[in-house]
VODREN-729129 format. One record per residue: z, x, y of N, C-alpha, C in turn; residue in three letters. Coordinates in steps of 0.001 Angstrom, whole numbers, plus 500000, padded with zeros to 6 digits. Atoms other than C-alpha are relative to their C-alpha. Last residue first. Layout:
BEGIN
ZXYZXYZXYala/...
END
This chain:
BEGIN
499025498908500458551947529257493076501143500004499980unk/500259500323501524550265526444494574500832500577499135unk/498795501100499869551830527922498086499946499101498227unk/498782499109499828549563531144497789501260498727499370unk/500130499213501003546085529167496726501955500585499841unk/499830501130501028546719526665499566500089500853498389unk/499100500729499928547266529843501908500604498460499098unk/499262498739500267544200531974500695501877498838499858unk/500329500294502005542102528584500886500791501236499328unk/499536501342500225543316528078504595500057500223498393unk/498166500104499628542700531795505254500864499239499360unk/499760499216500823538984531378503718501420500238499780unk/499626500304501105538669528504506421500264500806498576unk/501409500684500924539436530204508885500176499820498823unk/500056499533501096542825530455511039498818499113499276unk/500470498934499971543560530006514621499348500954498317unk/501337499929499267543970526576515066499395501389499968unk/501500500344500724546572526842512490498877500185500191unk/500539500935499793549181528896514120498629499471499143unk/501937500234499586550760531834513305499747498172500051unk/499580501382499027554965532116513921498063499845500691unk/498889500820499878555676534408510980499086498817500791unk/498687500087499025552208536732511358501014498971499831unk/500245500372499161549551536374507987501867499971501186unk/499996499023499174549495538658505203499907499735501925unk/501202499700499950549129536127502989499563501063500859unk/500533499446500628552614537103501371497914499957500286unk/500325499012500189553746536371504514498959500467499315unk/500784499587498830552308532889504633500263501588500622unk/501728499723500639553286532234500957499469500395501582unk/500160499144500934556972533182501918498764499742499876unk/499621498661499657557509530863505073499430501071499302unk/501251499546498871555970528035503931500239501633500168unk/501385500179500470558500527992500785498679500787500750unk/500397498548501041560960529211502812499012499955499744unk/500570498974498890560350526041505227499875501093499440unk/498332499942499314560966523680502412498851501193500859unk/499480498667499539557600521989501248501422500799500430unk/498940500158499869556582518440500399500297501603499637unk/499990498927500740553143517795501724501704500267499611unk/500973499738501414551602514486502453500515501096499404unk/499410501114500825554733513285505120498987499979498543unk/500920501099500627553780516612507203500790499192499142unk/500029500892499375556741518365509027498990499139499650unk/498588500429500326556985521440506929500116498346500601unk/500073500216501727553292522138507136501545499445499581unk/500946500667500052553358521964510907499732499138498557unk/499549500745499255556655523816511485498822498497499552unk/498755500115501284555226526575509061500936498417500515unk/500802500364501373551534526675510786501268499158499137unk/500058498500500610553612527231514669499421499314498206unk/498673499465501140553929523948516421498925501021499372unk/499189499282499513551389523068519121501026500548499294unk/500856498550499277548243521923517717500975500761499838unk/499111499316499210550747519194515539499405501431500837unk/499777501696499658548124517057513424500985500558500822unk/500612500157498728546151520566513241500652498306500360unk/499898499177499106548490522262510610499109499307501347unk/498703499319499378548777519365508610500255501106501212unk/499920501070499225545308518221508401501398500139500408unk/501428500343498946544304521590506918500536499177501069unk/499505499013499291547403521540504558498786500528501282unk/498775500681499356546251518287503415500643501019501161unk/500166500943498909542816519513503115501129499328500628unk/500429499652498562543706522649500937500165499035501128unk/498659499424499930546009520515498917499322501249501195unk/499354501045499421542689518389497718500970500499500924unk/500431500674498617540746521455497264500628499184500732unk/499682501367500054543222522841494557499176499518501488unk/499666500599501487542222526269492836500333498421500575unk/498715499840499771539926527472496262500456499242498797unk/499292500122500911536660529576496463501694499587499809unk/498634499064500397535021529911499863500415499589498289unk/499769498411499713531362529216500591501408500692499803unk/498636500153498771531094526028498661500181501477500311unk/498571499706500477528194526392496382500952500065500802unk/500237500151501655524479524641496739501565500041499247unk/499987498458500773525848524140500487499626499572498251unk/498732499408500935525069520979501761499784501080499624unk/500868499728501435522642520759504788500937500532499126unk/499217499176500770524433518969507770499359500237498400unk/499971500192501716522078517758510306501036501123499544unk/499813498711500428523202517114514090499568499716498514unk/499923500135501757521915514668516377500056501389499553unk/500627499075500945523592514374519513499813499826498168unk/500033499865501305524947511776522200499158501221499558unk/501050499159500221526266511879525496500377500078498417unk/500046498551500603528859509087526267498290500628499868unk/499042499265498726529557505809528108499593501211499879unk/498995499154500502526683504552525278500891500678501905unk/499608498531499847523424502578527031501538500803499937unk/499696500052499333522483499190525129500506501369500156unk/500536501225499116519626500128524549501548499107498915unk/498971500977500433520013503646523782499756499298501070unk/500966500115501435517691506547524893500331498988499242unk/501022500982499893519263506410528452498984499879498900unk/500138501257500184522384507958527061498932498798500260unk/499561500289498707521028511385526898500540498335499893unk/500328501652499735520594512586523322500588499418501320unk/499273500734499359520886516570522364499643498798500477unk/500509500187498742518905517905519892500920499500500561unk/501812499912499818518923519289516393499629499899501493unk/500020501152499303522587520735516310498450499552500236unk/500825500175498865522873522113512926499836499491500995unk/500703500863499001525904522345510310499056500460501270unk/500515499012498863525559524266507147499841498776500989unk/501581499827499781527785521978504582499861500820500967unk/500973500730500784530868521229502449498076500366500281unk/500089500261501749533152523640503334498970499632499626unk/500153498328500194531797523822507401500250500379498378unk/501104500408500218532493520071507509499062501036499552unk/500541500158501001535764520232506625498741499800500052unk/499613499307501230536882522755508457499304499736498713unk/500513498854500198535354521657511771499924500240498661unk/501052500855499847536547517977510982498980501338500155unk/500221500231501093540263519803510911498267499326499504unk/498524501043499913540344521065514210498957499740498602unk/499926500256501296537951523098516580501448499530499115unk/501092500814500963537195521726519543500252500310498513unk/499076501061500025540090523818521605499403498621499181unk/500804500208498276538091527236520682501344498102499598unk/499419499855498728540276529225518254499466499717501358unk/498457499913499700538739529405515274499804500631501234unk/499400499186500882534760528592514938501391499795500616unk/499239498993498987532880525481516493500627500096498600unk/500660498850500463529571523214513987501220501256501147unk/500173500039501044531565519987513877499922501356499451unk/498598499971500998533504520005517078499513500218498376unk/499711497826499505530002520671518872501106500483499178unk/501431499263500435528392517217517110500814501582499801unk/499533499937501571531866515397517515499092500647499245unk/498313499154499994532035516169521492499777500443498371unk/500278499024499670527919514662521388501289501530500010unk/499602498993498543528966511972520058500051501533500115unk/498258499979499541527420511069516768499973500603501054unk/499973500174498530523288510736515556501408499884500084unk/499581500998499462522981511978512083500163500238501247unk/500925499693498625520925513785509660501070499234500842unk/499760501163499501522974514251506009499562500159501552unk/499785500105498644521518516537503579500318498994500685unk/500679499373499835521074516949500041500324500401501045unk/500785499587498582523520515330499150499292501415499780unk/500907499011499952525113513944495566498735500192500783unk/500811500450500280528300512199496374498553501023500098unk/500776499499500636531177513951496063498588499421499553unk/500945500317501107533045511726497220499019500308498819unk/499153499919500776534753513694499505500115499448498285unk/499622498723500810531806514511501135501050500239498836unk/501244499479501047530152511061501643500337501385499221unk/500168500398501137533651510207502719498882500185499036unk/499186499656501285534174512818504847499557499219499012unk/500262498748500338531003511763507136501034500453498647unk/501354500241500559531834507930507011499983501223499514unk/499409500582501077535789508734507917498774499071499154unk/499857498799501080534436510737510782500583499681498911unk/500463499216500754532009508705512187500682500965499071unk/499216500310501519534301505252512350498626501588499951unk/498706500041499969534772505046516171499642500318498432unk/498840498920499791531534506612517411500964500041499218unk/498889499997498666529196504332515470501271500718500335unk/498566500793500225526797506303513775500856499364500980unk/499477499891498326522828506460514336501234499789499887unk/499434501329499368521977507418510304500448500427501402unk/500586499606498110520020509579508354501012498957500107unk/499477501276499803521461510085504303499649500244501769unk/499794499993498487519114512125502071500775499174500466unk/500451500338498638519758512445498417500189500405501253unk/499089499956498626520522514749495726499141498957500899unk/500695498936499298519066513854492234500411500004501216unk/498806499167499955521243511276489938499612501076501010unk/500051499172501127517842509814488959501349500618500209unk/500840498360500040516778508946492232500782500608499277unk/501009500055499078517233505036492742499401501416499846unk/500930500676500111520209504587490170497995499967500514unk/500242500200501325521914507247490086498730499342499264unk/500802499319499690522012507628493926499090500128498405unk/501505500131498890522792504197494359499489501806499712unk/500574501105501430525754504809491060498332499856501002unk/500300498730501278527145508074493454498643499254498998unk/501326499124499517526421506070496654500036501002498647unk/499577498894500531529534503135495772498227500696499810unk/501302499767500835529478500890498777499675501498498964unk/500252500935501008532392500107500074499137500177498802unk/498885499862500691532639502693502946500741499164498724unk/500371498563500182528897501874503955501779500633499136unk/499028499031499027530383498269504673499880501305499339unk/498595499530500617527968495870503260500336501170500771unk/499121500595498829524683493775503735501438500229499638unk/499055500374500337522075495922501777500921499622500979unk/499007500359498719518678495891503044501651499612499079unk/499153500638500327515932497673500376501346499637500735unk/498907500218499391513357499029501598500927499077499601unk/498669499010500779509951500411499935501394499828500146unk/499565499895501924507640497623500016500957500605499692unk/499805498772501161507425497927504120500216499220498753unk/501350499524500298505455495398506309500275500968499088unk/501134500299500661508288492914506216499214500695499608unk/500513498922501366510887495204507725498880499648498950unk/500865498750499930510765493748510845499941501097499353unk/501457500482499424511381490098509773499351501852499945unk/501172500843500807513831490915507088498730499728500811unk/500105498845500451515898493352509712498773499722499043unk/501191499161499085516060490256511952499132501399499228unk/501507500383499519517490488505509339498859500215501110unk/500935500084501215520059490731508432498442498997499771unk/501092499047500046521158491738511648499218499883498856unk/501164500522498854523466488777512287498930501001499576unk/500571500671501333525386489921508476499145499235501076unk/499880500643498842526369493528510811499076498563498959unk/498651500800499813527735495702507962499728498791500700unk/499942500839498846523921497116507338501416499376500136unk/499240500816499998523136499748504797500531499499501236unk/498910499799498888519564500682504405501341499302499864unk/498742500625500224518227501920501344500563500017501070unk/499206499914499018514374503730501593501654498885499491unk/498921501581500345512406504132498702501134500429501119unk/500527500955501492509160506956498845501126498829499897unk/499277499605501232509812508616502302499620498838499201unk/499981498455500705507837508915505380500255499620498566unk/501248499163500596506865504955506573499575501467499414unk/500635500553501558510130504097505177498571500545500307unk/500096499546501537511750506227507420499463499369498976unk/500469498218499975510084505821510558500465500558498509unk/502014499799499731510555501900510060499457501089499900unk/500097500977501471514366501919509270498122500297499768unk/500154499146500770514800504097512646499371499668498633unk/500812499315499018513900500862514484499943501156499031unk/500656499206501092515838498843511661498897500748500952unk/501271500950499957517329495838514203498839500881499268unk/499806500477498521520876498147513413498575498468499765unk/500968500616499293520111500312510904499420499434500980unk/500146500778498877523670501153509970498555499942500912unk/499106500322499860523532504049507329500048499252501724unk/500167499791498479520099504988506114501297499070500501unk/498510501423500093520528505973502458499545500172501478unk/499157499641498588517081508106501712500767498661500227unk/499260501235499833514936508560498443500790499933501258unk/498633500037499853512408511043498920500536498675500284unk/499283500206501424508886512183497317502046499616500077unk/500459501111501481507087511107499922500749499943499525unk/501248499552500400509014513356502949499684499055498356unk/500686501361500749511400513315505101498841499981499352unk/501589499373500588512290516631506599500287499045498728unk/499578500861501248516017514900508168498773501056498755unk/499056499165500052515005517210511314500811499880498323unk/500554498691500120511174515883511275501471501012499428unk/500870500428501627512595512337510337499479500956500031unk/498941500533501102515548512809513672498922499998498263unk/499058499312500143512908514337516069500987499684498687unk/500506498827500969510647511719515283500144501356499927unk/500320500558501600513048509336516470499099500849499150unk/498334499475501238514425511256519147499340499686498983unk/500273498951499853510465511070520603501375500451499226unk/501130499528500975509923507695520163500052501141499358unk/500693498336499833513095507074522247499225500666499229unk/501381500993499683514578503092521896499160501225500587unk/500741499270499828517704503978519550498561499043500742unk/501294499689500649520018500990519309499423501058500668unk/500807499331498962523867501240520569498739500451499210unk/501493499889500219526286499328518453499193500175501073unk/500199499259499350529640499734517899498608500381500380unk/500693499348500981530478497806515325499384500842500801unk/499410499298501151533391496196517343499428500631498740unk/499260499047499691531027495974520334500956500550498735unk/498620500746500077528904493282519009500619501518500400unk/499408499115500367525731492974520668501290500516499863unk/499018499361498892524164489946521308500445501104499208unk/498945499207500715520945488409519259501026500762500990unk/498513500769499273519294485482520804500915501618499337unk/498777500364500816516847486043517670501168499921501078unk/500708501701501791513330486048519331501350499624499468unk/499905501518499002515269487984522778499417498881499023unk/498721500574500173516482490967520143500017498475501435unk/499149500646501484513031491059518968501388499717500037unk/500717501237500556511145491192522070501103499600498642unk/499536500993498732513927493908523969499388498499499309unk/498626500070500676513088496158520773500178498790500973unk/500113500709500717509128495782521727501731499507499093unk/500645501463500151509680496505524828500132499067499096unk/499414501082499330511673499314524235499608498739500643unk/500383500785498766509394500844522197500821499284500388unk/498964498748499598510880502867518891499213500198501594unk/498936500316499746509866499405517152500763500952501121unk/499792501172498490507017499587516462500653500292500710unk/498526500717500025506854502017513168499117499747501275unk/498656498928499224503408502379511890500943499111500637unk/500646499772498657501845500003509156501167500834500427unk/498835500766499289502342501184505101500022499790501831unk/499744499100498516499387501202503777500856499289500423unk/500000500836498801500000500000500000500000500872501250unk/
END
């Protein structure tokens, strides 16, 4: 089948379809459509979309992006929370075969069995425009999950782009660094002005891809116990690592404890988290295991 080109990444033609359906925009999903030809094929050049690929497209919206990826890739999967968007998404997804509209909460939806199912168990792609408030408990979860990525493309605030891909000891970096840097190589592709969005974001946006690592660049015996101790040391900036870790309600420690594995890592008494990479972290979860 020829599949026709996308439309949609015209603000005209977005303005037509959300005045055919009356459609309003709900703030508690956070929704700010793409209407920039030019992000958009930025985002499916940066994604490197291509025939032979399956791709999760997380919040769609009126499916503007939806369109650029189905006309690249071989079976598209969007997931949609918003259950107004689902019949708009049916009209202007008509011309594709390959798309499948699921009406569910991306954090619901189990992506190991979708990837199973749709591409063999084989890594997928996941693009998506996220909404601010829930990107970083989307992002982890694809990671924590272990779901099997290839790469993930995404549009997020421009703060949560720089915070992703910053080293120790700038005031951006913080647990969301740590973990994103484990799991994957992050990129910034472009930066996004708010007038590219209809309706237009308070904020400056960016798309960044994260290309999984084949092998996790550090080596650690309890990942989980890394991340706690991760989220521990940066849920208190200001307290000293041992103060930090002692004072979490996930970790149950005596201050010795801390104390002694953070010599023995060779690290100063009264060090701080923000200042320590992730190899450190996996030295320190390794030490305290023990």
């Amino acid at each position: 089948m020829d599949r026709p080109l996308p439309t949609l990444g015209n603000p005209q033609n977005t303005i037509a379809v959300l005045q055919k359906y009356g459609f309003n925009f709900q703030k508690k999903f956070g929704q700010n459509f793409l209407i920039d030809t030019h992000v958009l094929d930025k985002i499916i050049a940066a994604a490197n979309i291509g025939p032979d690929d399956f791709v999760v497209e997380i919040g769609p919206g009126i499916g503007t992006m939806t369109q650029y990826l189905a006309y690249a890739a071989r079976e598209v999967c969007a997931v949609e929370i918003d259950h107004n968007l689902i019949p708009i998404l049916e009209d202007t997804l008509s011309g594709y075969d390959n798309v499948t509209v699921l009406n569910k909460d991306i954090l619901k939806v189990d992506l190991n069995a979708l990837a199973q199912e749709k591409n063999g168990g084989r890594p997928i792609k996941v693009v998506a425009n996220l909404p601010y408030y829930i990107t970083t408990p989307i992002v982890m979860g694809l990671f924590e999950n272990h779901v099997p990525l290839e790469s993930v493309t995404v549009m997020v605030q421009k703060e949560v782009a720089e915070r992703m891909q910053v080293g120790p000891g700038t005031k951006d970096y913080g647990a969301l660094s740590l973990a994103v840097q484990y799991y994957a190589e992050p990129y910034i592709v472009a930066n996004v002005p708010p007038n590219c969005f209809m309706p237009r974001p308070k904020v400056g946006s960016a798309v960044i891809r994260l290309t999984l690592h084949t092998d996790t660049p550090i080596q650690v015996k309890d990942e989980k116990l890394m991340f706690r101790l991760i989220r521990a040391s940066f849920n208190q900036r200001r307290k000293t690592l041992v103060n930090g870790i002692t004072n979490s309600a996930e970790l149950q420690y005596t201050k010795e404890e801390v104390a002694q594995a953070i010599e023995k890592c060779g690290f100063p008494p009264a060090v701080r988290g923000e200042t320590l990479e992730l190899k450190q972290f996996a030295m320190l979860s390794d030490a305290l295991q023990e």
